[in-house]
C-alpha distance (Angstrom), angle and dihedral (degrees) to the residues before:
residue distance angle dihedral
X1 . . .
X2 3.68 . .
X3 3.85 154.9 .
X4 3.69 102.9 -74.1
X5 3.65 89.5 38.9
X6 4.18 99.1 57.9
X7 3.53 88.0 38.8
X8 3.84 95.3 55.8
X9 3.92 85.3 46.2
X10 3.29 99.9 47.8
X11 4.27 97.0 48.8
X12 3.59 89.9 51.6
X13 3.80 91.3 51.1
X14 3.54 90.6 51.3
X15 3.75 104.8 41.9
X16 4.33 91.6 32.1
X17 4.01 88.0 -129.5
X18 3.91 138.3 87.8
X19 3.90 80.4 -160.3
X20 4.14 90.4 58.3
X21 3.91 89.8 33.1
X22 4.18 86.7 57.0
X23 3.51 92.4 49.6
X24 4.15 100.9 49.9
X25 3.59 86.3 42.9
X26 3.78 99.3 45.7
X27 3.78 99.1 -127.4
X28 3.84 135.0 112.8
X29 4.10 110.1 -91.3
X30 3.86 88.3 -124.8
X31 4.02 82.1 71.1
X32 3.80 97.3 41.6
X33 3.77 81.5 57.7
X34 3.59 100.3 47.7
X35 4.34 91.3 49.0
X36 3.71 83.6 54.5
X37 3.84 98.2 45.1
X38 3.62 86.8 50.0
X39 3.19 103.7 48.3
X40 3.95 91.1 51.2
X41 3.54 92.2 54.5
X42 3.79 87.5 52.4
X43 3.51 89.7 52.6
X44 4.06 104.0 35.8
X45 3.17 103.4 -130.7
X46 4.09 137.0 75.9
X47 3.31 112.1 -104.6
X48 3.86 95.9 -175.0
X49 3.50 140.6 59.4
X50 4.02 99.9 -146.7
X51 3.88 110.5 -155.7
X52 3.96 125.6 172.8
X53 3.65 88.1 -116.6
X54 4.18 91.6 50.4
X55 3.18 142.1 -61.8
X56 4.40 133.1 -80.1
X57 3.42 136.2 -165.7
X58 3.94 119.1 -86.7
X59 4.12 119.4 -124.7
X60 4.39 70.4 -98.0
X61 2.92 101.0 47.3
X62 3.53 100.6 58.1
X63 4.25 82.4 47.8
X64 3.39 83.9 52.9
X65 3.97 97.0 42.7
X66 4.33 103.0 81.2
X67 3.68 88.8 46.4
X68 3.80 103.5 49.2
X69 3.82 75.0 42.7
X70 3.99 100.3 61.3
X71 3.93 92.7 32.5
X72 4.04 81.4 63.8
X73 3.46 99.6 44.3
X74 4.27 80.1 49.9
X75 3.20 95.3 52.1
X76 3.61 100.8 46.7
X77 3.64 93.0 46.0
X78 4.27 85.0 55.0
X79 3.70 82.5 53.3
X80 3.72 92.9 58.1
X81 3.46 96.7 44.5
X82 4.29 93.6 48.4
X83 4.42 84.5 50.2
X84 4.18 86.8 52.7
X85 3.72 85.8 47.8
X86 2.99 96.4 52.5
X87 4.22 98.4 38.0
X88 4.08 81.1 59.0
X89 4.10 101.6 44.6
X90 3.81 83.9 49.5
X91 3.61 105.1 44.5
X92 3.60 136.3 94.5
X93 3.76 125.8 -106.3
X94 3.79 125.1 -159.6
X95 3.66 120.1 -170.1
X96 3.82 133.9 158.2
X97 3.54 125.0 -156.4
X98 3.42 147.8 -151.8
X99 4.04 103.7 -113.0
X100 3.84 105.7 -121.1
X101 4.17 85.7 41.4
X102 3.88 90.7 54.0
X103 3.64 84.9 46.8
X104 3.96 111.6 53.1
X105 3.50 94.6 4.2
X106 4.16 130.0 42.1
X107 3.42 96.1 34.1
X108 4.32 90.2 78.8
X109 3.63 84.4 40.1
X110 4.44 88.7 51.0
X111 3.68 79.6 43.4
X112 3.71 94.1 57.7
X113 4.00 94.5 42.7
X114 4.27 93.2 53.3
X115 3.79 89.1 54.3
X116 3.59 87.8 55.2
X117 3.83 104.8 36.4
X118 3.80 94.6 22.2
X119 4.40 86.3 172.2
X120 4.20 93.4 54.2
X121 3.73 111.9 117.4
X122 4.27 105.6 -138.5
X123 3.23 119.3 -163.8
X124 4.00 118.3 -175.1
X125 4.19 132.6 -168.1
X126 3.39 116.3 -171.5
X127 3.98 123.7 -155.0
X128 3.73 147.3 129.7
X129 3.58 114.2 -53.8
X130 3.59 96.1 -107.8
X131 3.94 90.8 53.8
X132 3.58 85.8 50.2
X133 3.48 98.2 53.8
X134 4.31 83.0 51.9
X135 3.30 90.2 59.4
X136 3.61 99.7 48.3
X137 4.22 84.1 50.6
X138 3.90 86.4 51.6
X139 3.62 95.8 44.2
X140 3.48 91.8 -127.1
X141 3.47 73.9 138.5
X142 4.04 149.7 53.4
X143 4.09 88.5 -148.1
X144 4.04 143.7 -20.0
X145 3.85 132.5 -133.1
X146 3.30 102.7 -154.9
X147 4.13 140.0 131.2
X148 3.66 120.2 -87.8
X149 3.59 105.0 -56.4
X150 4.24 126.3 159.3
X151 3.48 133.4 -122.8
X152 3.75 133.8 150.4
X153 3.98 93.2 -141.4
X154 4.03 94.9 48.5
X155 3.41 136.3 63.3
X156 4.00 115.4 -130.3
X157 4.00 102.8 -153.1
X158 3.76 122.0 -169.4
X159 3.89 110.5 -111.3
X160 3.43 110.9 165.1
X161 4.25 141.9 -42.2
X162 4.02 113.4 -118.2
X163 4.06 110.9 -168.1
X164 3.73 122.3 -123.0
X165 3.57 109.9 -129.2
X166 4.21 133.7 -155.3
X167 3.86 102.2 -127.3
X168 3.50 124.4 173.9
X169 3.77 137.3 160.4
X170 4.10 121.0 -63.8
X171 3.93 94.0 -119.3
X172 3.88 97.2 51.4
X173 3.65 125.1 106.8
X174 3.84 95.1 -110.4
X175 3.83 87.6 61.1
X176 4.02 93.5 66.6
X177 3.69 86.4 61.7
X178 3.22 112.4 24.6
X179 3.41 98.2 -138.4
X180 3.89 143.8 66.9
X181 3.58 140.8 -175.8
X182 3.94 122.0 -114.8
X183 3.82 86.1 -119.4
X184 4.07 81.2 62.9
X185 3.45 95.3 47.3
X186 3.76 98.9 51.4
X187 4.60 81.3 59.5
X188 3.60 84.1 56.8
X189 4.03 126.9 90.9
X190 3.65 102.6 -112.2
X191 3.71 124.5 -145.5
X192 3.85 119.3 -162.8
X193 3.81 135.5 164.0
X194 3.34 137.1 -158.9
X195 3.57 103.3 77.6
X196 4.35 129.2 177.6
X197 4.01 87.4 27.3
X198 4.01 100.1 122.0
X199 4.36 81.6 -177.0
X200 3.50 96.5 51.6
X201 3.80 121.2 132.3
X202 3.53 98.8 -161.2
X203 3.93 95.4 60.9
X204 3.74 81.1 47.2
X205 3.49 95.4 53.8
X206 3.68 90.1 53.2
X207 3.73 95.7 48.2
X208 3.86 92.0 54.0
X209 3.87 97.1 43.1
X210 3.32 95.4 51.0
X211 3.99 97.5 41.9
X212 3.83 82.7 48.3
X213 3.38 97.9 62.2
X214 4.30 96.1 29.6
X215 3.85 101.9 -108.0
X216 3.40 142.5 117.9
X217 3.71 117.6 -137.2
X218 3.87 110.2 -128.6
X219 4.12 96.3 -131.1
X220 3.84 114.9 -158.5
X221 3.78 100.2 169.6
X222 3.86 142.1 18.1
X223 3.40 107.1 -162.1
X224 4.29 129.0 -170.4
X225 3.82 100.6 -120.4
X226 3.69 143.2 16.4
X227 3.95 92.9 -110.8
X228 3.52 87.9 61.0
X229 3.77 105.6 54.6
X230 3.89 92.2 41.1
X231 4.18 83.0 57.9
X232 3.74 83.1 58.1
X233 3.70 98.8 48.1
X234 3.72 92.6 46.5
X235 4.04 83.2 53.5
X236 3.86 86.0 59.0
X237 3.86 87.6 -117.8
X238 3.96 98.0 136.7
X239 3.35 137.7 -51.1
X240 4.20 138.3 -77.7
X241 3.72 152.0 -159.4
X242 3.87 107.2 -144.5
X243 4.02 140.5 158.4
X244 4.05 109.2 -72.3
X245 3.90 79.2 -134.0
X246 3.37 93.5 51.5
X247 4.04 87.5 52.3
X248 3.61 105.6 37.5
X249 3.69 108.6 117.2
X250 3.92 95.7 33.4
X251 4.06 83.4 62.0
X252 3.86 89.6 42.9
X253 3.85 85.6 52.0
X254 3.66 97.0 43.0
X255 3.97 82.6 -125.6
X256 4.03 82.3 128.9
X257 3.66 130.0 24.0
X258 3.71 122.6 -125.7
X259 4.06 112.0 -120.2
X260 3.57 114.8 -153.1
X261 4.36 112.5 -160.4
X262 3.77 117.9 -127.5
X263 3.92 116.0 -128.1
X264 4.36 84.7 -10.2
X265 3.79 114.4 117.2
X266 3.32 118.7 -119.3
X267 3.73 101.8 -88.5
X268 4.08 117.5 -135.4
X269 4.18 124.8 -160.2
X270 3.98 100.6 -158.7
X271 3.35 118.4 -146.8
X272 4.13 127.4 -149.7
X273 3.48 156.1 -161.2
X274 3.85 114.7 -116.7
X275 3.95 112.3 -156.3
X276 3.78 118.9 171.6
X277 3.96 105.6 -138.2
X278 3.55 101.9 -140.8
X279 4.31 92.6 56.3
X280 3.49 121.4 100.7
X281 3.86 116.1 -139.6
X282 3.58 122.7 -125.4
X283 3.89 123.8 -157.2
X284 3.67 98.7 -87.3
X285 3.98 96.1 54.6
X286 3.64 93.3 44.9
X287 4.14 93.7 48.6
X288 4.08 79.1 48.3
X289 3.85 98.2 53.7
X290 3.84 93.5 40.6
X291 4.03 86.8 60.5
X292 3.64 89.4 47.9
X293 3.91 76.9 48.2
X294 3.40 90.9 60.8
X295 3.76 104.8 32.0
X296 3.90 96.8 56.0
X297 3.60 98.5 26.8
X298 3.56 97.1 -126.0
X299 3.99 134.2 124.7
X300 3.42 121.4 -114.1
X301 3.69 126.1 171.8
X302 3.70 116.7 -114.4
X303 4.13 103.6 -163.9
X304 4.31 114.8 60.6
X305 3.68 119.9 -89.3
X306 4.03 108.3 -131.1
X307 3.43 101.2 -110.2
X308 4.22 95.4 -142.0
X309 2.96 83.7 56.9
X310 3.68 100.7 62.0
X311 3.89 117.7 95.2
């Protein structure tokens, strides 16, 4: 029993004719007759009365009738399903990202995606999170990962908070302890990266701890990237807040030692989805944000949100 063969069936039970059932199906009546003849002898019994005005539905037939009926309807929603598959393993995927979350942190996630749509076609631009969040306005882009930024056209959704850490190199005096006091920190030479980003979250995050606990960090260098300031910490050239991600397997090494901050909070850089809410969503970006979905365990909406409508 197959396709072809419940369709055929089911036409000529609806329009009481092989004739009428060739015609809406575009074939020749000769193979409307054979589907039907082969799918009674699959089935044993004769599902038709055949007539030389038309043809009507057997006592069996009409038994048979609601279940040919609902397999149909099955397999044509299977069919549907197997053509959005495939719309979302072959489409394309434009994202731009924050750098240190393109770094230590989408690629596992782009990992993740390829297994399941092997075919999809990513394409990623990396830049400060305030560039990102242009492109998303532009739609240069399908979506941004970014930290918090604000726009009236885009939608900032919560992903997920990353901790910045106090690293610093195994041999210094901090590393005996294990902890320092912000007034010890601010003696230090400070390393940060990051630099020309008016949005970023990090330079933020050093503004308010150290106005929170009344010091002024003593900055020696502003570096362009994460990778490079840890290669000056691990030189025993000064000191630096940075991404645990962005840190992991120095700590794991004990190439870096892990900082913790007396009477300081533990400080948080939240990280976010950036959705303009005038852009429609094709397969491929929704099957990406519902893995997201799932990875973080967060909700975030997969059809646009009308931006007048926004308050």
């Amino acid at each position: 029993m197959d396709f072809p063969q419940l369709e055929a069936f089911l036409e000529a039970a609806n329009r009481g004719s092989f004739r009428r059932a060739a015609d809406a199906l575009y074939l020749s009546q000769p193979s409307v007759s054979a589907r039907v003849q082969a799918l009674e002898d699959e089935v044993g019994v004769a599902l038709f009365h055949r007539t030389a005005r038309g043809v009507r539905l057997t006592d069996m037939g009409r038994t048979f009738l609601p279940f040919a009926q609902r397999s149909m309807e099955t397999l044509r929603r299977g069919k549907e399903v197997l053509e959005s598959v495939r719309q979302t393993s072959t489409g394309i995927l434009n994202i731009a990202t924050a750098r240190v979350i393109g770094t230590y942190v989408l690629p596992e996630t782009l990992h993740q995606f390829h297994q399941l749509h092997p075919d999809a076609n990513l394409h990623i631009k990396v830049g400060g999170s305030s560039e990102v969040l242009q492109m998303v306005v532009n739609e240069e882009v399908q979506l941004g990962l970014a930290r918090f930024m604000q726009h009236p056209d885009v939608d900032a959704l919560h992903l997920y908070d990353e901790e910045a850490v106090l690293v610093v190199h195994p041999e210094h005096p901090f590393a005996r302890t294990g902890a320092a006091a912000m007034a010890q920190v601010a003696q230090e030479p400070l390393i940060v990266y990051d630099p020309g980003d008016p949005g970023s979250s990090y330079f933020q995050f050093i503004n308010r701890v150290c106005r929170d606990a009344g010091v002024t960090p003593k900055v020696e260098m502003n570096l362009d990237s994460v990778e490079a300031a840890k290669n000056m910490v691990q030189l025993g050239l000064g000191i630096s807040f940075l991404p645990r991600s962005g840190v992991r397997r120095e700590l794991d090494s004990g190439s870096l030692s892990l900082i913790a901050l007396a009477e300081t909070p533990v400080v948080l850089l939240p990280t976010y989805v950036l959705l303009r809410r005038s852009q429609q969503h094709g397969p491929v970006v929704v099957a990406f944000l519902k893995l997201l979905q799932e990875t973080y365990g967060v909700t975030i909406p997969t059809q646009p949100r009308d931006s007048k409508k926004a308050v």
